[in-house]
C-alpha positions as CSV (number, residue, x, y, z in Angstrom):
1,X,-24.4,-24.6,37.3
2,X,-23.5,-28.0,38.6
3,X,-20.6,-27.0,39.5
4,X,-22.1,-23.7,41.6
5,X,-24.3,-26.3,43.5
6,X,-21.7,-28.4,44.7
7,X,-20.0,-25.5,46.1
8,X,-22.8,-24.5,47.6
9,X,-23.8,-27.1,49.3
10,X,-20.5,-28.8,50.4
11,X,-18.4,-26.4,48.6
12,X,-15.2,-27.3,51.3
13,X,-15.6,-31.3,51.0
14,X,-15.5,-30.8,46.7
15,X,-12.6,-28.7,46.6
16,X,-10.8,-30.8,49.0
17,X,-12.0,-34.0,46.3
18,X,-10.8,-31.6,43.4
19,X,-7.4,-31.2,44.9
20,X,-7.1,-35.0,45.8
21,X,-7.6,-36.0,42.7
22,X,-5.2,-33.1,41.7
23,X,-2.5,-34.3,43.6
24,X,-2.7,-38.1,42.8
25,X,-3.3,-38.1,39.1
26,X,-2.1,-34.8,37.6
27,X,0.6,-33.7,40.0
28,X,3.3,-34.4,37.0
29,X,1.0,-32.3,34.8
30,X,0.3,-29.7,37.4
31,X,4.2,-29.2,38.3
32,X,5.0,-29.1,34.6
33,X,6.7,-25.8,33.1
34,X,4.6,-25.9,29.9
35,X,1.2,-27.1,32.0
36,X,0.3,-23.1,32.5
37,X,0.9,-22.1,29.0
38,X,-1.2,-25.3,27.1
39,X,-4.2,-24.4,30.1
40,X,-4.1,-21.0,29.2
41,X,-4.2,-21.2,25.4
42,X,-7.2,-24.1,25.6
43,X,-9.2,-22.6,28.1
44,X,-9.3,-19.2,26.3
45,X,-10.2,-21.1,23.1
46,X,-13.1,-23.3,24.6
47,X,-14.5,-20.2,26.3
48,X,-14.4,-18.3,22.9
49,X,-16.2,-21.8,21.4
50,X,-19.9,-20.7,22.2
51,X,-19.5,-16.8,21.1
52,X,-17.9,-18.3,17.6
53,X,-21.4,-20.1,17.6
54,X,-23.0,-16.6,18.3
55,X,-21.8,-15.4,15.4
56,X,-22.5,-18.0,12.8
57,X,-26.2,-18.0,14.2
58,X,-26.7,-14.6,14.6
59,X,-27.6,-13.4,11.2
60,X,-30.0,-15.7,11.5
61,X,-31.7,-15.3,14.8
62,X,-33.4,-12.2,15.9
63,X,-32.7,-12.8,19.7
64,X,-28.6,-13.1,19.2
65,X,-28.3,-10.2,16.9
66,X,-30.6,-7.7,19.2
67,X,-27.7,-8.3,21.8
68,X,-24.7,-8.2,19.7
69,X,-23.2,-4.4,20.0
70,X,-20.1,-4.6,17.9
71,X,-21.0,-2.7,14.2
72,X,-19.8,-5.8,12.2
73,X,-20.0,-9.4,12.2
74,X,-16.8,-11.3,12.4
75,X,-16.6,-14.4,9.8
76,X,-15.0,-17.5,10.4
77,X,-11.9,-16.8,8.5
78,X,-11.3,-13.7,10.1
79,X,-11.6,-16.4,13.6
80,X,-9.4,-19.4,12.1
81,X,-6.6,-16.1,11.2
82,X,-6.8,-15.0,14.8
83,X,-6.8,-18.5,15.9
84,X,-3.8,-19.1,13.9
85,X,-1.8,-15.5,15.2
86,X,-2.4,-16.4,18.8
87,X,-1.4,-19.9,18.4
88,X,2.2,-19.3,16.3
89,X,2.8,-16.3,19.1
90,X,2.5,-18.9,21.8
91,X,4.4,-21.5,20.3
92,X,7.6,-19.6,19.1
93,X,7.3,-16.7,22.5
94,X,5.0,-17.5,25.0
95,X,5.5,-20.9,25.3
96,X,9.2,-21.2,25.8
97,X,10.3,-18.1,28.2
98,X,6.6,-18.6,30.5
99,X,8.0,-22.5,30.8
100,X,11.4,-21.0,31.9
101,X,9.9,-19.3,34.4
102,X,7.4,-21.7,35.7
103,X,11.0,-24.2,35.8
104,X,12.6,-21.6,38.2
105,X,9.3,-21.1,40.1
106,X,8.8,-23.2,43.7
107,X,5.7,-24.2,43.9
108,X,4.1,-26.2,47.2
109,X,1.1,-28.6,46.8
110,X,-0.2,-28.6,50.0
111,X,-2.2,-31.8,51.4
112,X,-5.4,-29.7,52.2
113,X,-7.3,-27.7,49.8
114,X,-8.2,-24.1,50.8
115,X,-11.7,-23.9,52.0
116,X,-14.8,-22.0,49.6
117,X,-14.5,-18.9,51.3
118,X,-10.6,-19.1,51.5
119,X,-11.1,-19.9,48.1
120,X,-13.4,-17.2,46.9
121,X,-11.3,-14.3,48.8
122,X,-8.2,-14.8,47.2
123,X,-9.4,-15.6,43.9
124,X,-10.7,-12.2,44.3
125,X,-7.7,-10.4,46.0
126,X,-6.2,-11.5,42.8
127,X,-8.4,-10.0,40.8
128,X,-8.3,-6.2,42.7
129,X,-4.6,-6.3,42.2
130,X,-4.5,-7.4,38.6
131,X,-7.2,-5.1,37.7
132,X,-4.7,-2.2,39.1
133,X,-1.9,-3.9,37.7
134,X,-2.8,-4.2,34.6
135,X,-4.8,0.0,34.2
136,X,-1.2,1.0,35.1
137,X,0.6,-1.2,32.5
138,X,-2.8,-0.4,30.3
139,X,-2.4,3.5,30.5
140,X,1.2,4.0,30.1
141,X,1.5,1.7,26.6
142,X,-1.4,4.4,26.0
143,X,0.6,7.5,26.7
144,X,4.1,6.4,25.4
145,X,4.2,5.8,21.5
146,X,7.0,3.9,21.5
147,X,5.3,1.2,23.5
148,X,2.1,1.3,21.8
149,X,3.9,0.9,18.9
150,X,5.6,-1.8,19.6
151,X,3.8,-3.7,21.9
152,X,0.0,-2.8,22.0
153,X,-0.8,-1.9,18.6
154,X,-1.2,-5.2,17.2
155,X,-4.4,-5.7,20.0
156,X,-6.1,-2.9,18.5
157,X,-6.6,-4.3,14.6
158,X,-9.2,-5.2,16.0
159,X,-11.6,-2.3,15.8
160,X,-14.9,-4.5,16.4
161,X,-13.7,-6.8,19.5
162,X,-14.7,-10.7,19.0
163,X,-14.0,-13.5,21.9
164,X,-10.6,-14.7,20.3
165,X,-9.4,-11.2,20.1
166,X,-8.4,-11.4,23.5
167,X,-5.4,-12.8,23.2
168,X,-4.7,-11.3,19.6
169,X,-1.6,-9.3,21.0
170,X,2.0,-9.2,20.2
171,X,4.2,-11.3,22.1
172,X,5.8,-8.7,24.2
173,X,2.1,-7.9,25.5
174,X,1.2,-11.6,25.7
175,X,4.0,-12.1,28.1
176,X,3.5,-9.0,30.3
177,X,-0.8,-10.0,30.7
178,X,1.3,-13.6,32.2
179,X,3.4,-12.4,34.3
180,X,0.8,-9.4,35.6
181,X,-1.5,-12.5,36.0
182,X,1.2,-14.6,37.9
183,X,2.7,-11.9,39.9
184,X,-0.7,-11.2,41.4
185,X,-1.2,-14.8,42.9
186,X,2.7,-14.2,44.3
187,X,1.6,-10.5,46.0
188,X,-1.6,-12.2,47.3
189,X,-0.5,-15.2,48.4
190,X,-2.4,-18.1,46.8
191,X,-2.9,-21.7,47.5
192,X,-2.2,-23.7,43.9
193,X,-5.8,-24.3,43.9
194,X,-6.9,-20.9,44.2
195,X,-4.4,-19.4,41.8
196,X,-5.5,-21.9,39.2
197,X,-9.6,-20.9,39.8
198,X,-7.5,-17.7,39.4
199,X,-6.5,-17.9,35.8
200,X,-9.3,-19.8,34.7
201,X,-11.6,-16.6,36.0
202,X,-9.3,-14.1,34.3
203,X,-9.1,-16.1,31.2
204,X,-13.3,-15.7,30.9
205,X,-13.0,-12.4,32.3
206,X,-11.0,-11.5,28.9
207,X,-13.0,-13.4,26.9
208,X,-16.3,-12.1,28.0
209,X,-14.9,-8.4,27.4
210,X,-14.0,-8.7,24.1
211,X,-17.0,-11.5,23.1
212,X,-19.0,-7.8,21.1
213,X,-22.6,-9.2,22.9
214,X,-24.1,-7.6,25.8
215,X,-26.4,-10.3,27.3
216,X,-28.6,-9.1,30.2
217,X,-27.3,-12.0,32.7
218,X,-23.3,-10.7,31.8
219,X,-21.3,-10.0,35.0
220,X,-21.7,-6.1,34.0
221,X,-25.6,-6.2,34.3
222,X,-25.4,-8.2,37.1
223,X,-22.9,-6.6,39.4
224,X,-22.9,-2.4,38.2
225,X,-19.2,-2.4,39.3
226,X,-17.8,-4.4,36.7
227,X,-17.0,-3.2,33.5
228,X,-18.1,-5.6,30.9
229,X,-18.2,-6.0,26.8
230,X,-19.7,-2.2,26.1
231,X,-16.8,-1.3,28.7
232,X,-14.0,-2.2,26.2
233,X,-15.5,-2.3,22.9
234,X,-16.0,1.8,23.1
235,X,-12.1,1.7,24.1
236,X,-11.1,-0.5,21.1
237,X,-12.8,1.7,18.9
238,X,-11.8,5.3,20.5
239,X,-8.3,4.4,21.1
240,X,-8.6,6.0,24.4
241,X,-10.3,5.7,28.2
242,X,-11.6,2.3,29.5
243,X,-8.5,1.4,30.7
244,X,-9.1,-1.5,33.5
245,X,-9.9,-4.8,32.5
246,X,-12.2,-6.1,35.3
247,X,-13.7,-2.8,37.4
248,X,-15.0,0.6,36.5
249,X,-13.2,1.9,40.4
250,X,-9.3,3.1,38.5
251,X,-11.3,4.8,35.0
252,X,-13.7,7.0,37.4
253,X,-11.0,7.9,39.7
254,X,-8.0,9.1,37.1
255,X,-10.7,10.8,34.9
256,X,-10.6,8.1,32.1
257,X,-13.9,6.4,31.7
258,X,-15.6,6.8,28.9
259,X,-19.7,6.0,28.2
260,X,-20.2,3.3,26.0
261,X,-22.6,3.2,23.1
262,X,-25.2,0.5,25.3
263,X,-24.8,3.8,28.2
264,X,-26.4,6.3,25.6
265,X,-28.7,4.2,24.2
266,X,-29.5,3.5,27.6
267,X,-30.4,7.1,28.5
């Protein structure tokens, strides 16, 4: 919230401070192959902190559980395994050929920072085009068995979808979400500053899919086009439809979208 009033009101002046401070004190970190990966892998666990605590209150507090839509309640072993999957997958195959990459990668720091509305539109460019990268690459490991197999089938163990489960793929799949992800900021363009509000936003966006709770201020209540927690949950447990990550737009057009259980209760 602090950080939405400061945009608000002098938005341009405290990204151009953010990207200051960027570029004096952390452009060694920033320009660093393994920087991306480490981000990645923290963020996603600090934003899947608060729906751990969900769960270990929510047996116990009427208001959590009346929100939570998944069938079963995920206990903190099952959490620390997942934890512990994601973790070895990243150290032994994410880790290594994403920091190649990033090595060959030029990357430009710029002296000024992009403006909020500079900002905002590319940070959401990259999200159009990942959202339609990603139903494509979502679809066809669908419709060929041989990928799902081999590359998607370790994401759907997870019939009853919890925050961590995000990032509870295979390696193959881990690899192909990074380098959708990074060849989206390349197609649109980015400023470094941008790409990185970029990552960050898709690294919730994931989270807050699979988190099982349908809150009535999530993005999905807020703004009808997005596709939300119900959204994915009814595709992890019928195997089919729901394809898109971020937008409803792709599943209504190709026939794939599917009502979740929140829809019919709904009606």
């Amino acid at each position: 919230m602090i950080v939405f009033v400061l945009l608000m009101f002098g938005g341009d002046a405290f990204l151009q401070w953010i990207w200051d401070l960027v570029c004096e004190e952390g452009r060694a970190l920033l320009m660093s192959p393994h920087w991306s990966v480490c981000a990645a892998f923290s963020a996603h666990l600090i934003f899947s902190v608060p729906f751990l605590l969900l769960d270990v209150f929510s047996p116990h507090v009427g208001w959590i559980h009346k929100y939570r839509i998944r069938r079963q309640l995920v206990g903190l072993n099952e959490w620390f395994r997942c934890a512990s999957r994601i973790l070895w997958k990243y150290v032994v195959g994410v880790l290594p050929l994403t920091a190649l990459f990033v090595s060959l990668r030029r990357t430009h720091l710029p002296e000024k920072a992009p403006s909020v509305f500079h900002a905002f539109r590319e940070c959401f460019s990259c999200m159009l085009v990942f959202d339609t990268l990603f139903f494509m690459f979502h679809y066809t490991i669908h419709k060929i068995p041989w990928l799902y197999h081999n590359i998607h089938s370790a994401h759907h163990m997870n019939r009853d979808t919890f925050a961590l489960a995000a990032q509870d793929s295979s390696i193959g799949e881990l690899l192909s979400l990074q380098a959708l992800a990074f060849l989206s900021a390349m197609l649109v363009g980015c400023h470094p500053l941008s790409e990185t509000l970029f990552h960050i936003l898709n690294t919730w966006m994931a989270v807050e899919d699979h988190c099982g709770y349908d809150f009535p201020w999530a993005l999905h209540r807020l703004l009808p086009c997005f596709s939300g927690a119900p959204h994915h949950l009814a595709h992890h447990q019928h195997f089919r439809g729901n394809f898109a990550p971020y937008f409803r737009h792709w599943d209504y057009i190709f026939g794939t979208s599917m009502p979740t259980a929140v829809e019919k209760r709904d009606l």
